[in-house]
Residue, then its C-alpha position, 0 to 999 in steps of 0.5 A: x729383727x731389725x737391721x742394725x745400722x752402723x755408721x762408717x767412718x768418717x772418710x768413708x761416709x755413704x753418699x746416696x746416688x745424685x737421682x734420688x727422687x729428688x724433684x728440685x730441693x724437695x723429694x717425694x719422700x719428703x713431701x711425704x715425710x712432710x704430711x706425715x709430719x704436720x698432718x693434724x696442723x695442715x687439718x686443723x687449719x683446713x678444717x677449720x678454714x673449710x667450714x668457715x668459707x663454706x659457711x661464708x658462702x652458704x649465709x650470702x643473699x641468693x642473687x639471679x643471673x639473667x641473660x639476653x643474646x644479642x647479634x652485634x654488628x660485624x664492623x661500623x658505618x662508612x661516613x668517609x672514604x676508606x682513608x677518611x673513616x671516622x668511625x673505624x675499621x668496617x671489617x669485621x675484625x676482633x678489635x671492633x667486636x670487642x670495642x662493641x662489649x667495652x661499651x655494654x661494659x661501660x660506666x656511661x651504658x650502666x649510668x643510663x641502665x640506672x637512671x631508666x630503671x630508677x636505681x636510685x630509689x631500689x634498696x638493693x642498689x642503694x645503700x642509703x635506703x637499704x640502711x634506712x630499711x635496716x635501721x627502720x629509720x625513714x630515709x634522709x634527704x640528700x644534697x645534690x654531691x650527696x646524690x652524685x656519690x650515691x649514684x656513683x656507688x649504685x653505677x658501680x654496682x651495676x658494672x659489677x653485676x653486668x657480665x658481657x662474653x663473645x660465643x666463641x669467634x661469633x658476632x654473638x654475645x651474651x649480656x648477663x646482669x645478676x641481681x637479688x631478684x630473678x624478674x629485676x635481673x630480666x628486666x636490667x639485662x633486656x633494658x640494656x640491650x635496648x639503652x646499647x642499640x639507642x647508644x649506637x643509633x644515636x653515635x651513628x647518626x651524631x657521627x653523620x651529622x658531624x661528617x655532613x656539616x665538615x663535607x657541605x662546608x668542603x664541597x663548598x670549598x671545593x666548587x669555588x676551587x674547580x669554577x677558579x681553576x676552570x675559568x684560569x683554563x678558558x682565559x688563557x684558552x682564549x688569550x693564546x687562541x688555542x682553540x679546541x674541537x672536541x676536547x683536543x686543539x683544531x690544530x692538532x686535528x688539522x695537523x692529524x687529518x693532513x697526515x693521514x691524507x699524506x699517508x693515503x697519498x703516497x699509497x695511491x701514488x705507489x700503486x699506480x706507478x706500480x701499475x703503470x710500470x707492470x702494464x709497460x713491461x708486459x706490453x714490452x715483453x709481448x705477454x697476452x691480451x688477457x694478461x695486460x687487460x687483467x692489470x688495466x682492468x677496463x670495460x672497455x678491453x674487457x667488452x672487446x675481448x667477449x667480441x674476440x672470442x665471439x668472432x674467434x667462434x664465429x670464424x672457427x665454424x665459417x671455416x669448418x663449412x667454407x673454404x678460405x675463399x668463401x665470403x662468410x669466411x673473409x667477412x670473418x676475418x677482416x672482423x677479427x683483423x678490426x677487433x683486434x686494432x681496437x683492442x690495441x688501441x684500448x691499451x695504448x689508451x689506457x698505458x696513457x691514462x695510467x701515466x696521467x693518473x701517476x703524475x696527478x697523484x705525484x701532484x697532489x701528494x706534493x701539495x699535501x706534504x707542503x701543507x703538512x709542513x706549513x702545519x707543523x711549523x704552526x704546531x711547533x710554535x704553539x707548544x709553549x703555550x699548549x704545554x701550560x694550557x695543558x698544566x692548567x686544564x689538568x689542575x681543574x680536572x683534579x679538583x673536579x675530582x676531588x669535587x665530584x668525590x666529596x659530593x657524592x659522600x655529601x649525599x651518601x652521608x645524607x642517606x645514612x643520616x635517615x637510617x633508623x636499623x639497630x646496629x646490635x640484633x637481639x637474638x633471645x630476650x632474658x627470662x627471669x631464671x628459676x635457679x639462682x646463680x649464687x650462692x652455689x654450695x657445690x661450687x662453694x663446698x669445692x672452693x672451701x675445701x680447696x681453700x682449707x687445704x691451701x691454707x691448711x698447706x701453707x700452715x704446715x710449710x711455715x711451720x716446717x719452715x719455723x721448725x728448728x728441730x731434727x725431722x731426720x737423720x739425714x738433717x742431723x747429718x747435713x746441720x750437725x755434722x755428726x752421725x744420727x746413731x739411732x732413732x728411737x720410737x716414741x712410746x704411745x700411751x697406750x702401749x704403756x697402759x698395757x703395763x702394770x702401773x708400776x711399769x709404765x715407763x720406757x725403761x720397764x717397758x723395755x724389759x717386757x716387750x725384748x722384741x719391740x721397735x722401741x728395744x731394737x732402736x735402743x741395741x742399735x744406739x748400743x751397737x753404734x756406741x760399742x762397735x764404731x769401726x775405726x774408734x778405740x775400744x769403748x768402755x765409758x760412755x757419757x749420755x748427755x743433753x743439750x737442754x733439759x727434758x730431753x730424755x737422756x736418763x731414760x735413753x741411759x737407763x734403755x741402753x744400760x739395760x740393753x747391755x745388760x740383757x746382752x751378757x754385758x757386765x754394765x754399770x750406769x753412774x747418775x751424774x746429774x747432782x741436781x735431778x737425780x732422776x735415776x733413783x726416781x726412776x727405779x723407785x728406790x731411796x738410797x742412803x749413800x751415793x756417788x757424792x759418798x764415793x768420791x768424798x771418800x766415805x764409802x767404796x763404790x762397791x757399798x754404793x752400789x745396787x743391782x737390778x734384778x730385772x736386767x742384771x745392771x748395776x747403778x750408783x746413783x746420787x743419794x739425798x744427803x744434800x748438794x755440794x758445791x765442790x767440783x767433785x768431778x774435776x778432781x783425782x777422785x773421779x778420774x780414779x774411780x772410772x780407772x777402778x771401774x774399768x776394770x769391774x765392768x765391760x760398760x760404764x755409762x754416766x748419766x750426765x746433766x744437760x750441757x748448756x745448763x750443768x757446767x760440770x757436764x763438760x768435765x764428766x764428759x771429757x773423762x769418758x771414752x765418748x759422748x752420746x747426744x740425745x735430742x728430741x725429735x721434732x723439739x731440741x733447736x739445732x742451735x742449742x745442740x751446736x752450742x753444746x757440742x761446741x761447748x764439748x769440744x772446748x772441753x775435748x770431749x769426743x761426742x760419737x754421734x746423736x741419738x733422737x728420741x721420742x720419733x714418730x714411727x709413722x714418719x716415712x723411712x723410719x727404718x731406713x737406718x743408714x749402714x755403720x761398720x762394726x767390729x766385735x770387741 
C-alpha cells in the first residue's frame, strides 16, 4: 500500500534541504521530469526534422575534393636592408606563413583560376548556362556588365570551393578544391598551385624591379654627395696646408718620430751615465780588474787580461823550476809589471771615453727636446684647422658609407631580379579522387539526427515554457501557495477496456480495482481533507473547479465512494444545477432532487438514493427544469447541511465551476472547506488564481488542490510530500 502524504501545517511547512540535485534553476529530476513530459513532441519534431535534413543531404549533387601539397617558402626575399625591407619579415614566422595561404585563398588567385580554366563557359560554374541547359533554351548573349557579374559570381564560387590548411606548425599546406567532377577538381587544385608559384615569381621580381629603380636613382644621389663632400675635404686641405702622409698630417708624423727619439735619447743618456758613475765607484773603491772590465766591456782590456793570465801561468811554472834570481824568472815578471800598466792605462781610457759618451748624448738629447718644442708650437697652432678638416673628412666618410651600401644592394637586387626558383614547392600533385567528398550520409545521418534532437529539445523547452499548467506538486505549491492534496493517476483506456462496458468509468473502476494506484491516490485526497493537522473537524466538503471539463464530479464521485468503502456514513449533493453530471454518472433519472428539497416540496430523505455498490448516498439534481432563484443563498440551504450534519459522517457538495457558475462562490463558503481539482498539465495557473481569489472574497477556505488525470510515468510521481493527520 502506498504512503499517505499529509500535508503540515502551514508554519510548519517541510522545506527540502538547499543541495537537492539542483544543477542552477534546473535539477536532474526535472530534466527527467522534462523528457518524460514531452517526450512524444521533442520525437516528433526530431523525427521529423531528422528525416528531412537527412533527406536534404542524401538528394545534393555528389562533388570531389581534390588536394595537392605544397612546401611554401619559410619567409620573403631581401630586396633592402633589413630596416628597409619591402617585402616583409624574411624569418620564418607564422604571420608570413599565413599571409602565403590568404593569397591562395584570395579573389585575385581564384579570378586567374577561372579565366585559365574558362570557367566561364563550364555549366557547373556558370549559372547562366546552367539554366539555359535546364530550360533546354540556347544561351543568351551577355553585355560586357553582364559578363562581370557572371564572372564575379563564377569567382565567388571558386573561393568557396577552395579549401587551404597548414600541417600542423609545418611550411607545408594543402590546397583542396571541390567540384562536381573528380578529374575537373584535380585539374583546378594543380592549376592553382602553379597560378600561386607564377604570382609569386612575378610579385618577386616586380618588387626587384621597383627596388632596383629607387636604388640606381639613390646610388646616383649619393655618389655626387660622397665626390661633393670629398672635394670640400682637399680644398681646405690645401687651403690650410694641412698635408697628410699616409692618411694622417706629416705634422703629426713629424711631432710623433721626434718624440720617440726624445724618449730614445734620454734612455741612452741614463745608461751611460749610469755607466760611467759605476766604473768610477769600483775604480774608487779598489774592486778587481775583471769587475771594472765586465762594465767597461772593451776588447782591448779584455784581449790584456788573456795576456795576464797567459803570463800569471807562464811566471807560475818559470817559479816552480827556477829560483828568483833566474832570468826566465825576472823576463817574467818585468812582462807581468808592463801587462798590467796597460791594463791600467785601458781603463783610464775608457772611464774617459765613458765621460765623452755621457756629454754628447746629454747634447743631442738637448737639441731634440728643442726641436720637439718648436714642433708642438707648430702643432698647437694647426688644431683649429685640423679639427674642421677632421669634421670634414668624416662627413665624406659616411656618405661613402652610406654609397658603398646602397651599391652593393643595387647590384644584389640586380641578381635577384634574374632568379627564376618557384617560391612554393609542390610536394604531391592532386588526383582525381575515387570517393566523393559529399554528400557523406554517415556524416549527413550524424548531422540530421543531432539537428532533430536539437529542435526537437528546443520544441519541448518553448513548450515547457508556454505551458501554464501544474507539472507538480512543488509548482502547485511554489504558483498557488496552497498544498497539492494529491496526484490523482490518469485512467489509460485500456485499463477501462478491462471493465464491462457499463463500468468504463474512474468511478466504477474504483470499486473493481480497491488496491490501484488510482483508489490510494483518491483515500489520500480523503485522508488530506479529513485529518489535516491543525484544521477543525471537517465534515462538509465542497469539490469544485476553476473551468469546466476538469473532473470535479468524477474526483466527488471517487472520494464519496472512497468514504464510504472505509465505513463512513457519506452523502454527496450535486450542486451543479446546470450539468448535473452526477445522475449521468450513475446511469439513473431521478423524479425529484435538490432543487425539491430546498423548495421545500419533498424531505431530503425522499430524495435521496443509495448506491449499492459502495454504500454512499447521493441527492442529485432532477430534470424538473432550471430555476433562476438563488437557491442556495437562502435559509433553506443553510438548514439543510445543519440537518445533514447530523445524518452523515461526510457531506460532499458537488459544486460548479468558479469562474463560470457564480452560485459556486456561495456553495462554497457554506462548506467547512474547499477542494480545487485541476488537471494536470491543462488548468492555466491564472484561471486557479482567479477563482481561488474569487473563493476568498466569498470567505470560503480552500484546503488545498487536488491534480487529476497525472501521468504516472512522470518521475517522483509517488513522492508525496508528508502531511500530519489526527484521527477524528
Amino acid at each position: 500500500m502506498n504512503v499517505i502524504a499529509i500535508r503540515q501545517r502551514t508554519e510548519e511547512v517541510y522545506r527540502p534541504p538547499e543541495d537537492d540535485g539542483e544543477l542552477g534553476l534546473i535539477s536532474l529530476k526535472w530534466i527527467f521530469a522534462f523528457l518524460m513530459r514531452r517526450w512524444m513532441l521533442i520525437g516528433a519534431i526530431g523525427a521529423v526534422v531528422a528525416i528531412a535534413t537527412f533527406a536534404y543531404f542524401a538528394l545534393q549533387p555528389s562533388r570531389y575534393t581534390a588536394t595537392a601539397l605544397i612546401m611554401l617558402q619559410g619567409g620573403q626575399e631581401r630586396v633592402l636592408a633589413p630596416e628597409q625591407m619591402v617585402s616583409g619579415d624574411p624569418g620564418a614566422s607564422p604571420q608570413v606563413i599565413d599571409s602565403q595561404l590568404e593569397v591562395l585563398r584570395s579573389s585575385m588567385l581564384a579570378g586567374r583560376l577561372a579565366d585559365d580554366l574558362r570557367l566561364i563557359d563550364d555549366p557547373e560554374w556558370n549559372g547562366v548556362l546552367r539554366e539555359a541547359q535546364e530550360t533546354g533554351q540556347p544561351p543568351v548573349a551577355l553585355t560586357a556588365e553582364e559578363r562581370a557579374l557572371v564572372r564575379q559570381g563564377i569567382i565567388d564560387g571558386v573561393v568557396g570551393s577552395i579549401d587551404v590548411r597548414r600541417r600542423g606548425l609545418t611550411y607545408a599546406a594543402e590546397v583542396s578544391v571541390t567540384a562536381a567532377s573528380a578529374d575537373r577538381a584535380a585539374q583546378m587544385a594543380n592549376r592553382l598551385v602553379e597560378l600561386f608559384q607564377v604570382y609569386q615569381m612575378e610579385a618577386r621580381l616586380r618588387t626587384a624591379e621597383r627596388a632596383n629603380d629607387w636604388l640606381a636613382q639613390r646610388v646616383e644621389e649619393l655618389r655626387g654627395d660622397v665626390q661633393e663632400k670629398e672635394a670640400i675635404a682637399e680644398r681646405y686641405r690645401a687651403q690650410t696646408g694641412l698635408i697628410s702622409t699616409q692618411g694622417s698630417l706629416l705634422t703629426e708624423r713629424q711631432t710623433t718620430d721626434v718624440q720617440t727619439q726624445v724618449l730614445t735619447a734620454r734612455a741612452d743618456l741614463a745608461e751611460r751615465e749610469a755607466r760611467h758613475m759605476q766604473v768610477q765607484s769600483m775604480v774608487q773603491s779598489g774592486q778587481s780588474t775583471d769587475a771594472i772590465a765586465a762594465v767597461l766591456r772593451s776588447g782591448v782590456l779584455d784581449a790584456l787580461r788573456a795576456q795576464e793570465s797567459e803570463i800569471a801561468r807562464r811566471l807560475a811554472d818559470a817559479e816552480s823550476r827556477y829560483s828568483d834570481s833566474h832570468p826566465t824568472v825576472i823576463n817574467v815578471r818585468a812582462e807581468r809589471a808592463d801587462n798590467r800598466q796597460q791594463i791600467n792605462a785601458e781603463i783610464r781610457r775608457g772611464i774617459s771615453g765613458l765621460g765623452s759618451e755621457v756629454e754628447v748624448a746629454r747634447a743631442r738629447l738637448r737639441t731634440l727636446e728643442g726641436n720637439m718644442t718648436a714642433m708642438r708650437g707648430e702643432l698647437t697652432g694647426n688644431n683649429e684647422q685640423l679639427v674642421r678638416l677632421r669634421e670634414y673628412e668624416r662627413e665624406a666618410a659616411a656618405a661613402r658609407a652610406v654609397y658603398e651600401a646602397f651599391l652593393q644592394r643595387f647590384h644584389e637586387i640586380a641578381d635577384q631580379g634574374t632568379m627564376r626558383a618557384a617560391p612554393a614547392e609542390l610536394i604531391s600533385a592532386a588526383v582525381p579522387p575515387q570517393v566523393r567528398s559529399s554528400p557523406r550520409l554517415s556524416v549527413a545521418f550524424v548531422l540530421a539526427m543531432a539537428f532533430g534532437l536539437g529542435l526537437g529539445l528546443a520544441a519541448g523547452f518553448l513548450a515547457e515554457a508556454l505551458d501554464e499548467g501544474f507539472n507538480d506538486s512543488d509548482t502547485v505549491e511554489r504558483k498557488i501557495g496552497l498544498p497539492a492534496l494529491a496526484m490523482v493517476p490518469q485512467l489509460r483506456r485500456g485499463e477501462l477496456r478491462q471493465l464491462p462496458v457499463a463500468s468504463q468509468h474512474p468511478a466504477a473502476y474504483l470499486l473493481e480495482r480497491q488496491v490501484s494506484a488510482f483508489t490510494e491516490a483518491c483515500r489520500v485526497l480523503r485522508t488530506a481533507i479529513l485529518f489535516a493537522a491543525g484544521q477543525p473537524k471537517t465534515q462538509v466538503v465542497a469539490i469544485t473547479s476553476a473551468l469546466p471539463n476538469e473532473g470535479k464530479t468524477t474526483m466527488s464521485l471517487c472520494l464519496a465512494r472512497v468514504a464510504a468503502l472505509s465505513g463512513q456514513r457519506v452523502l454527496l449533493v450535486d450542486c451543479d444545477l446546470r450539468r448535473r453530471s452526477v445522475k449521468d454518472v450513475l446511469d439513473f433519472e431521478p423524479p425529484t432532487g435538490l432543487l425539491q428539497v430546498l423548495a421545500g416540496e419533498v424531505n431530503w430523505r425522499q430524495a435521496t438514493y443509495l448506491d449499492d455498490a459502495s454504500g454512499m448516498h447521493v441527492l442529485p439534481v432532477s430534470d424538473s427544469g432550471f430555476t433562476p432563484k438563488d437557491v442556495f443563498g437562502g435559509e433553506d440551504m443553510d438548514r439543510l447541511l445543519t440537518e445533514l450534519r447530523g445524518a452523515f459522517d461526510l457531506v460532499i457538495l458537488d459544486c460548479a465551476p468558479v469562474l463560470a457558475v457564480a452560485d459556486t462562490r456561495v456553495v462554497v463558503s457554506k462548506a467547512d472547506c474547499a477542494v480545487m481539482v485541476t488537471r494536470w498539465q491543462k488548468t492555466p495557473i491564472r484561471a486557479v488564481r482567479a477563482a481561488l481569489q474569487q473563493l476568498n472574497i466569498s470567505g470560503a477556505t480552500v484546503r488545498g488542490i487536488a491534480l487529476n488525470s497525472v501521468d504516472r510515468r512522470m518521475p517522483g510521481y509517488y513522492s508525496y510530500p508528508m502531511y500530519e493527520f489526527r484521527e477524528t
